[in-house]
Every structure is written in structure tokens, then in C-alpha cells.
DSSP file (Angstrom, degrees, kcal/mol; ACC not computed):
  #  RESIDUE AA STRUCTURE BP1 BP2  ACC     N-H-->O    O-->H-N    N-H-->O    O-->H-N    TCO  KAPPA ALPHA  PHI   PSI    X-CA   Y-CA   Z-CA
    1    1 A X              0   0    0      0, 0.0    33,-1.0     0, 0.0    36,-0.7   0.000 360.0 360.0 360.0  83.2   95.6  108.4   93.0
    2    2 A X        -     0   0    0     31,-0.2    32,-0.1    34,-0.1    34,-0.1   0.243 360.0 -70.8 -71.6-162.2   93.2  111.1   92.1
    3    3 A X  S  > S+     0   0    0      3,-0.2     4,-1.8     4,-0.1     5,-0.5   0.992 134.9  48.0 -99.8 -84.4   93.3  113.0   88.2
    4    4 A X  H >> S+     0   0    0      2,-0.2     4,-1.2     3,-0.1     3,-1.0   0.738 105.7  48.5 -11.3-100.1   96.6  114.6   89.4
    5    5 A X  H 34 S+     0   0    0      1,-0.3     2,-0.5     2,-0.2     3,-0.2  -0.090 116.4  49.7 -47.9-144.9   98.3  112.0   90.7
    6    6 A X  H >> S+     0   0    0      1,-0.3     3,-2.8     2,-0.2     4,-1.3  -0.476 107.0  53.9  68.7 -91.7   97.3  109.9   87.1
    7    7 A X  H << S+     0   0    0     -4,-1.8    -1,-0.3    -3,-1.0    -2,-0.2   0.498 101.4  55.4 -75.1   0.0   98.3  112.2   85.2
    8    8 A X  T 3< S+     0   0    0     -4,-1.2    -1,-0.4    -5,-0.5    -2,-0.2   0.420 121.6  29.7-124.3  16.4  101.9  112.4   86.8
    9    9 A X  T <> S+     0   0    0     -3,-2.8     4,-2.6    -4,-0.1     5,-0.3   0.234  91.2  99.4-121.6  -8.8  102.6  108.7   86.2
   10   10 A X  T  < S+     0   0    0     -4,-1.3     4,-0.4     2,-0.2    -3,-0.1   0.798  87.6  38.6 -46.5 -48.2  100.6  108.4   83.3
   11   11 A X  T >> S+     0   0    0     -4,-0.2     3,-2.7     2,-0.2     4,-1.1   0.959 112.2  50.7 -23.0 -78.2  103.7  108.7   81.0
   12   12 A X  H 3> S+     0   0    0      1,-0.4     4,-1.4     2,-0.2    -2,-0.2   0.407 112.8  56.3 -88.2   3.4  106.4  106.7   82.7
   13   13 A X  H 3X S+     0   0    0     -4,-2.6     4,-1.7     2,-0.2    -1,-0.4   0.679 104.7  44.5 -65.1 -20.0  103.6  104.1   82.8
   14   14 A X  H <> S+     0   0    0     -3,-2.7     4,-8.0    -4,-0.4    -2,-0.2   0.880 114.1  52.0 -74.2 -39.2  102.9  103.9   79.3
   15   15 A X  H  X>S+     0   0    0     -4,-1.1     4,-1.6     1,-0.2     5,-0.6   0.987 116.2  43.3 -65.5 -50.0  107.0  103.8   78.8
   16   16 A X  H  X5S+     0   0    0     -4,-1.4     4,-1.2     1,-0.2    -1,-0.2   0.872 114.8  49.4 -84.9  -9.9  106.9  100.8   81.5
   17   17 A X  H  <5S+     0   0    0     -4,-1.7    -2,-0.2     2,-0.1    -1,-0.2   0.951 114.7  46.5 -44.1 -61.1  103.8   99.2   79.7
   18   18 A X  H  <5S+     0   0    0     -4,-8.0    -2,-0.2     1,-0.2    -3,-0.1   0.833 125.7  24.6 -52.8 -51.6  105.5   99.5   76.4
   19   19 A X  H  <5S+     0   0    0     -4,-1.6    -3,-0.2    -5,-0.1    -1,-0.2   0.783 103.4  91.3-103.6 -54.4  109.1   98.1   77.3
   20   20 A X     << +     0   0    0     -4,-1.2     3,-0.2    -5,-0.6    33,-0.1  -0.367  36.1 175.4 -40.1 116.6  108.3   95.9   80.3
   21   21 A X  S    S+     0   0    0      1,-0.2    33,-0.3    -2,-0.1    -1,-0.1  -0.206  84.0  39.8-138.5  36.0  107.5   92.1   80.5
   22   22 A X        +     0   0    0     31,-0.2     2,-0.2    32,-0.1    -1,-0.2   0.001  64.6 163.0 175.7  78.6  107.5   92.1   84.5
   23   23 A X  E     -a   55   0A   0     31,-2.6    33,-0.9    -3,-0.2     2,-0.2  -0.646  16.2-173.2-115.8 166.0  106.1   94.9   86.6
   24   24 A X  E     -a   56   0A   0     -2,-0.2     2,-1.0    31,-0.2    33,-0.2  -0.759  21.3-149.3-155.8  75.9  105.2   94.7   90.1
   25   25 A X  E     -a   57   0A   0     31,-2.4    33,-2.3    -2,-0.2     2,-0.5  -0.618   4.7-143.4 -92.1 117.3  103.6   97.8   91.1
   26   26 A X  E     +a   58   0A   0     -2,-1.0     3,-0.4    31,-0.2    33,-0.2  -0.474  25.8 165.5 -66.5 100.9  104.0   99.0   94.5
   27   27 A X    >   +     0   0    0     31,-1.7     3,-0.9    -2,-0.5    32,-0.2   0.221  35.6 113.0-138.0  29.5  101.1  100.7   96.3
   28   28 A X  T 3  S+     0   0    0     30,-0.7    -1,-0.2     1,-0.2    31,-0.1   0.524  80.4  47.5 -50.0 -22.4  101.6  100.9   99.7
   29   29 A X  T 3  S+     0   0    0     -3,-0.4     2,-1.5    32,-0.0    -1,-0.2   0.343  88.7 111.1 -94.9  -0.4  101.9  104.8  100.1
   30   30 A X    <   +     0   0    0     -3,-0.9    34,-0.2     1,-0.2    31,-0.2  -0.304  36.4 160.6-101.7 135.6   99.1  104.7   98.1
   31   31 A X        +     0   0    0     -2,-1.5     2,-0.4     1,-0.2    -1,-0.2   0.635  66.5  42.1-103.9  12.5   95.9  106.0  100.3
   32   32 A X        -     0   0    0    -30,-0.0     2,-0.7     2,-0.0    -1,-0.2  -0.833  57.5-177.8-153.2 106.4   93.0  107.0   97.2
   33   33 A X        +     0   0    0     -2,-0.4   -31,-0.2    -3,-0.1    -3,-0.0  -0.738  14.9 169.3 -94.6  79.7   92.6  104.9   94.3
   34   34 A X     >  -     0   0    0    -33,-1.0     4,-0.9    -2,-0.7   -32,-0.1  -0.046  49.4 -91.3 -86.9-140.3   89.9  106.4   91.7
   35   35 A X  H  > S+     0   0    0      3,-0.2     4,-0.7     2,-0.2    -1,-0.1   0.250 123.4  54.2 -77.0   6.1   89.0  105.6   88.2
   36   36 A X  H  > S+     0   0    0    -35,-0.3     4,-2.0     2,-0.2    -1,-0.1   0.729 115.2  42.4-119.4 -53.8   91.4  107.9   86.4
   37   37 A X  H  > S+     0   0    0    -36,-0.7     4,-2.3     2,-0.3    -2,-0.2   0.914 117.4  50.4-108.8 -58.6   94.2  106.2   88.5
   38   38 A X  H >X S+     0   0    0     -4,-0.9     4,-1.7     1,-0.3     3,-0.9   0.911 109.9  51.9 -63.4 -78.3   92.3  102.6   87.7
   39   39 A X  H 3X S+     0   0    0     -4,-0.7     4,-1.3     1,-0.3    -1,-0.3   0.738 108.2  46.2 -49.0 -47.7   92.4  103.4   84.4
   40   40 A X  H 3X S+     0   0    0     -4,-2.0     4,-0.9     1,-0.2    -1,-0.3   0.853 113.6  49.6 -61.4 -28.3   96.3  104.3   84.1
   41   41 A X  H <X S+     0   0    0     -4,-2.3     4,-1.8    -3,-0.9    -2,-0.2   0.950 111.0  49.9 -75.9 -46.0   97.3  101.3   85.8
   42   42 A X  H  X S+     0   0    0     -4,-1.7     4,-1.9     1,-0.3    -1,-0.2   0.877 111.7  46.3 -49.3 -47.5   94.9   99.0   83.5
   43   43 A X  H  X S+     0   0    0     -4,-1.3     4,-0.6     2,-0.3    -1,-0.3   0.872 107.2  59.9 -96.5 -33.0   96.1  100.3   80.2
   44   44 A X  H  X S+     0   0    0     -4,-0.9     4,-1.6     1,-0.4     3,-0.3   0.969 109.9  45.4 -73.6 -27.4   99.8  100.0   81.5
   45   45 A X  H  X S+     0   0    0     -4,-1.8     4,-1.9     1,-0.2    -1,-0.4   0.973  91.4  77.9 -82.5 -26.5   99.2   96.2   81.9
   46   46 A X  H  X S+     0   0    0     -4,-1.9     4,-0.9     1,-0.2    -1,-0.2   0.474  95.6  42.2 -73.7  -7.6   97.7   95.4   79.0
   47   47 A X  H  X S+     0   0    0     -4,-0.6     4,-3.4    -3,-0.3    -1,-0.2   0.808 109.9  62.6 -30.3 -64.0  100.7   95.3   76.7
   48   48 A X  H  <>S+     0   0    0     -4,-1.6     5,-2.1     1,-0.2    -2,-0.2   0.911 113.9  29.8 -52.1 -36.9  102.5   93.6   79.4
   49   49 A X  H ><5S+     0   0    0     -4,-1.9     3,-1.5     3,-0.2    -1,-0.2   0.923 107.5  66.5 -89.5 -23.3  100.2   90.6   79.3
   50   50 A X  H 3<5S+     0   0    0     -4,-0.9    -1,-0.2     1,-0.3    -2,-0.1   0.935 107.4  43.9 -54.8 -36.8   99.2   90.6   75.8
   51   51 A X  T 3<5S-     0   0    0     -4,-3.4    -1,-0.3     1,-0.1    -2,-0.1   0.010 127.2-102.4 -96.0  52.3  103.1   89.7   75.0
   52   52 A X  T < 5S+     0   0    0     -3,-1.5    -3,-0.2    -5,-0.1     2,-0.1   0.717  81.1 126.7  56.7  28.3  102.9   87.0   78.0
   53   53 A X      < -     0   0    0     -5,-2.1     2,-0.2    -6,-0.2   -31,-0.2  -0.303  56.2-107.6-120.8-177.9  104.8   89.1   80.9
   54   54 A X        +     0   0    0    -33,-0.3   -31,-2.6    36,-0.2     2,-0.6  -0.903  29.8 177.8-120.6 138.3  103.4   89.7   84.3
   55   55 A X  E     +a   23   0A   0     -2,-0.2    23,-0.5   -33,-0.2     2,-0.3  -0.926  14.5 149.2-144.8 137.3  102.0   92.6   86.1
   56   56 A X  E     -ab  24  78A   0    -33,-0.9   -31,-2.4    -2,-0.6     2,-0.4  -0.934  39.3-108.4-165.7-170.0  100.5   92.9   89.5
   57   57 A X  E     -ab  25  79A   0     21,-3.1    23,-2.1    -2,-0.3     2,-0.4  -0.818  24.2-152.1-126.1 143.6  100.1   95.2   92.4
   58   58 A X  E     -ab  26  80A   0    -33,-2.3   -31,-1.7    -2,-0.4   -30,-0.7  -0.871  62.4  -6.1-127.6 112.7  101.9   94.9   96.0
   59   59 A X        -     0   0    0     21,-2.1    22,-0.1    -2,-0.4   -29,-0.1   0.801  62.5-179.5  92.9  36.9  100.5   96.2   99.5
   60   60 A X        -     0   0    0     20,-0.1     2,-0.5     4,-0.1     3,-0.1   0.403  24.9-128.6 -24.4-167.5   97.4   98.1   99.2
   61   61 A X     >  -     0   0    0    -31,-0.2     4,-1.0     1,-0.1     5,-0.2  -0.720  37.2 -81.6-109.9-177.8   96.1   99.2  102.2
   62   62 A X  H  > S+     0   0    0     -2,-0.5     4,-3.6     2,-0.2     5,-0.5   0.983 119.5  49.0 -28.3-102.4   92.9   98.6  103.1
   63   63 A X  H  > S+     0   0    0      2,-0.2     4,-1.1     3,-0.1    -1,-0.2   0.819 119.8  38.5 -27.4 -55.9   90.7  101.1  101.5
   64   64 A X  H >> S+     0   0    0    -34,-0.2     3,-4.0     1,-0.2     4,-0.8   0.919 109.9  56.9 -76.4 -68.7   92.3  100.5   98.0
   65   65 A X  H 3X S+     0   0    0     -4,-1.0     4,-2.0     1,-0.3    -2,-0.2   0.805 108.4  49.8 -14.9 -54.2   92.7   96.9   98.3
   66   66 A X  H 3X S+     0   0    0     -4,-3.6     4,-1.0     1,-0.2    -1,-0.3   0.807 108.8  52.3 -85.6 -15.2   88.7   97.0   99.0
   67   67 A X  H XX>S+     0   0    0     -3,-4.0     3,-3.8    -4,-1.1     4,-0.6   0.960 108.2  56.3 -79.8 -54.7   88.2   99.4   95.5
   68   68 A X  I ><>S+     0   0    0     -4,-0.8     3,-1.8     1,-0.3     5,-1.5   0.826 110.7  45.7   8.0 -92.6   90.4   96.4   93.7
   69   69 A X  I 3<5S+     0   0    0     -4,-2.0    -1,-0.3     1,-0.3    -2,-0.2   0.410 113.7  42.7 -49.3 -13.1   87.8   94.3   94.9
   70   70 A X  I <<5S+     0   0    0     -3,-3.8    -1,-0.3    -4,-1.0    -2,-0.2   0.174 113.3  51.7-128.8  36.3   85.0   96.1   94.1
   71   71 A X  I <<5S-     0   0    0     -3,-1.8    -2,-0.2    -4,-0.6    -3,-0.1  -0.214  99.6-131.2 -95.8  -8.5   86.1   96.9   91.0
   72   72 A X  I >><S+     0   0    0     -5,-0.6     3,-4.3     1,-0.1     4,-0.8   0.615  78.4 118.3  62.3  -2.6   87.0   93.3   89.9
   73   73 A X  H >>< +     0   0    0     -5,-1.5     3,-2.2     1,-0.3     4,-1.4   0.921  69.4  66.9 -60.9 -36.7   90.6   94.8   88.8
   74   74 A X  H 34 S+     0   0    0      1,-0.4    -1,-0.3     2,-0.2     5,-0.3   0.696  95.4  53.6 -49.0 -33.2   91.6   92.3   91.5
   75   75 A X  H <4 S+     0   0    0     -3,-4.3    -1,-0.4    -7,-0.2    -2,-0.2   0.828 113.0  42.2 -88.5 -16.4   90.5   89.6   89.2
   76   76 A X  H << S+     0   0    0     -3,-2.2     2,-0.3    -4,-0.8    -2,-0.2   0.613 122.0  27.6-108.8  14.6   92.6   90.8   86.3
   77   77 A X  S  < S-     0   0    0     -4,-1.4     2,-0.3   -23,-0.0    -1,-0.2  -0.967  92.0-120.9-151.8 127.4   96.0   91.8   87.8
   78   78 A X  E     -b   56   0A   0    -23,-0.5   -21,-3.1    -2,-0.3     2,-0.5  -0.349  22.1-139.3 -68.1 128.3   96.9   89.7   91.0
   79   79 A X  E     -b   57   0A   0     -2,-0.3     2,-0.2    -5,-0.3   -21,-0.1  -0.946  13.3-162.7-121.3 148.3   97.5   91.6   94.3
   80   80 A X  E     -b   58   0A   0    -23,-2.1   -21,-2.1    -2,-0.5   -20,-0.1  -0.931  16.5-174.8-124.4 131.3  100.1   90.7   96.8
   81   81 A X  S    S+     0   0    0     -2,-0.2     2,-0.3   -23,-0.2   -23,-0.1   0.489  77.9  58.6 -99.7  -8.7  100.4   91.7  100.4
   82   82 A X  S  > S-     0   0    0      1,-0.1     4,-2.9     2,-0.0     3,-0.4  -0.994  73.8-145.2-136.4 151.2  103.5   90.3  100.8
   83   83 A X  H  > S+     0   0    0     -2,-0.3     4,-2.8     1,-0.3     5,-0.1   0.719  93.8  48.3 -98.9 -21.2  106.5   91.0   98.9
   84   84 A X  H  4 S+     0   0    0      2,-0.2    -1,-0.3     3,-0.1     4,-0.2   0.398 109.7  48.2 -79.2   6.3  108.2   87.7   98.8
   85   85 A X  H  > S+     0   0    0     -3,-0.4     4,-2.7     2,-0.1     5,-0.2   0.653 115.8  55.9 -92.9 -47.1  105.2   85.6   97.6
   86   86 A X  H  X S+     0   0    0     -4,-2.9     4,-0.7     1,-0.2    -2,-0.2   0.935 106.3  45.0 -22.7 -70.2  105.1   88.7   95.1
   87   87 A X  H  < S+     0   0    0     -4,-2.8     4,-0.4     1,-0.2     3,-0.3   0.847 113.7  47.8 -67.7 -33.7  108.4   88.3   93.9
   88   88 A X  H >4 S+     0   0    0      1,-0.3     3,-0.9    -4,-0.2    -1,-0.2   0.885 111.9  48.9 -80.4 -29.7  108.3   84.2   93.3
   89   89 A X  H 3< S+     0   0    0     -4,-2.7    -1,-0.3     1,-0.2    -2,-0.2   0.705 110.5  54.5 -94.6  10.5  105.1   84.1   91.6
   90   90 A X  T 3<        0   0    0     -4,-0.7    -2,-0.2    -3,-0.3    -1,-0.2   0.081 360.0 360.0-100.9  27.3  106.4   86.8   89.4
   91   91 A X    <         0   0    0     -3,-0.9    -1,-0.1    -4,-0.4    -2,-0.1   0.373 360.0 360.0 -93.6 360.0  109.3   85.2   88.4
């Protein structure tokens, strides 16, 4: 998720920030995470937790999974590799 790719979810994330109190974002096709991307995804949770909902990432691949981590976003929105441990701690 380069500047492009951002900026073409950047919207319907705000809309599912705004309205949402359980998101589970899916990011298995996704193969380039930068800071533009990192950034849209942060902002979109931080509604969602401030009113007590949940927001978290499912199926990195590799390569992003390891930007997560070395980005510490991994310590403030939980990733899940599998999609039913996903879904039960985010009920």
C-alpha cells in the first residue's frame, strides 16, 4: 500500500473509522505496506478504540507482517494469521 493505494481507501476508511465499532482488516493480497498506508490504517482505528470497539489486521504476509513489527503498529492493533482466532477474539 504505496501513496496510491492510500489514497484509494483513504475515504472508505475514514467512513469505516467513523461508523464502525468492529473492523477486522484483511491484508493478505497485500504485498507493500509504507508509511502513507500505515498512516491510513492508524487514523482509521483510532475512533474505533477510543469508543471501545475493536480493530485489527488479518493475514499479512511476510514482508508486511515484519514492517508491523518493526513499526510497533503490531503492538497497537493485534494481528491475526488465522481467521477464526480473529473472528472470536473480536467478538
Amino acid at each position: 500500500m504505496d501513496i496510491e493505494g492510500a489514497a484509494s481507501i483513504d475515504l472508505k476508511m475514514n467512513i469505516v473509522g467513523g461508523t464502525s465499532n468492529s473492523v477486522l482488516v484483511d491484508l493478505q493480497k497485500v504485498t507493500y505496506l509504507g508509511s502513507v498506508g500505515i498512516s491510513v490504517l492508524v487514523a482509521a482505528s483510532r475512533p474505533i478504540k477510543n469508543r471501545g470497539g475493536k480493530f485489527a489486521f488479518l493475514g499479512p504476509i511476510p514482508l508486511v507482517a515484519e514492517v508491523l513489527r518493526t513499526t510497533n503498529i503490531d503492538k497497537m492493533i493485534p494481528v491475526y494469521f488465522d481467521l477464526n482466532t480473529a473472528l472470536a477474539e473480536m467478538a
